[in-house]
N, C-alpha and C positions, 0 to 999 in steps of 0.2 A: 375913684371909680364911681361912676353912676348909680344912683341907687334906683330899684323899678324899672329895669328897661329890661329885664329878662320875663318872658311868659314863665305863665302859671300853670298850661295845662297839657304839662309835657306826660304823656301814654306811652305805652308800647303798642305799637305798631306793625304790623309787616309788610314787607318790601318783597317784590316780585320780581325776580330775572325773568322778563317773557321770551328772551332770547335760549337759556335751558329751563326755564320753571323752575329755578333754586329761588328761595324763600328764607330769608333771615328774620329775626326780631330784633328791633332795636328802641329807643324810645326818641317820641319826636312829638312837634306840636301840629303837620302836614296835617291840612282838612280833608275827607275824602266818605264817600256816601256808601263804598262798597266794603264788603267784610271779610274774612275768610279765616276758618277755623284748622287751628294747629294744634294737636294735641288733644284734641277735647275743647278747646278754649275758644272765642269769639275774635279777631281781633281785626282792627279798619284797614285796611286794606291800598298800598302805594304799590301801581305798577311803574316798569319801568323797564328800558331797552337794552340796559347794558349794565353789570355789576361786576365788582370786583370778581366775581367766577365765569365772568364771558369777557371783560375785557382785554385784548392782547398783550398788554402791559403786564399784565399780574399771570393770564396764560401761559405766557412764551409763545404765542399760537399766533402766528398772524394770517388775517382772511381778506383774500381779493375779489373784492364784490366787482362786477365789470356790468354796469349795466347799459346796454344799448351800443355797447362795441366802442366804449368812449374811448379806452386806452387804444386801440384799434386804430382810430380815428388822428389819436394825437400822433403816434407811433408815424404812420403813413406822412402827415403834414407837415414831421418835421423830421422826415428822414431824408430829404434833400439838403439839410443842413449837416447830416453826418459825413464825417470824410473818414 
């Protein structure tokens, strides 16, 4: 194995579900300029759109976003192919 190819300045950090606002800590090396305090404590701050407590995989929960009638749309132009 390679020696020196692993960072040095692995922290703990938290990670943001902005999809529920759930928040874990975990440690990482992610650069990030914003903070957010947990506990009393300071830490830099990784948003992000989906985590293991929103995703449908790990939910059970699955969600149909339908935006601008797309399924609507398919549904319609290819329902002259249904027999």
């Amino acid at each position: 194995m390679r020696k020196d190819i692993h960072p040095e300045n692995y922290r703990l950090v938290a990670f943001k579900d902005m999809s529920n606002d759930d928040v874990f800590l975990t440690k990482s090396t992610a650069n990030t300029k914003e903070t957010l305090e947990v506990d009393g404590v300071e830490y830099p701050l990784i948003k992000m759109e989906i985590s293991r407590t929103s995703h449908p995989f790990y939910t059970g929960k699955s969600k149909l976003i339908d935006t601008a009638g797309r399924i609507d749309k398919f549904k319609t132009k290819y329902a002259k192919f249904k027999k």
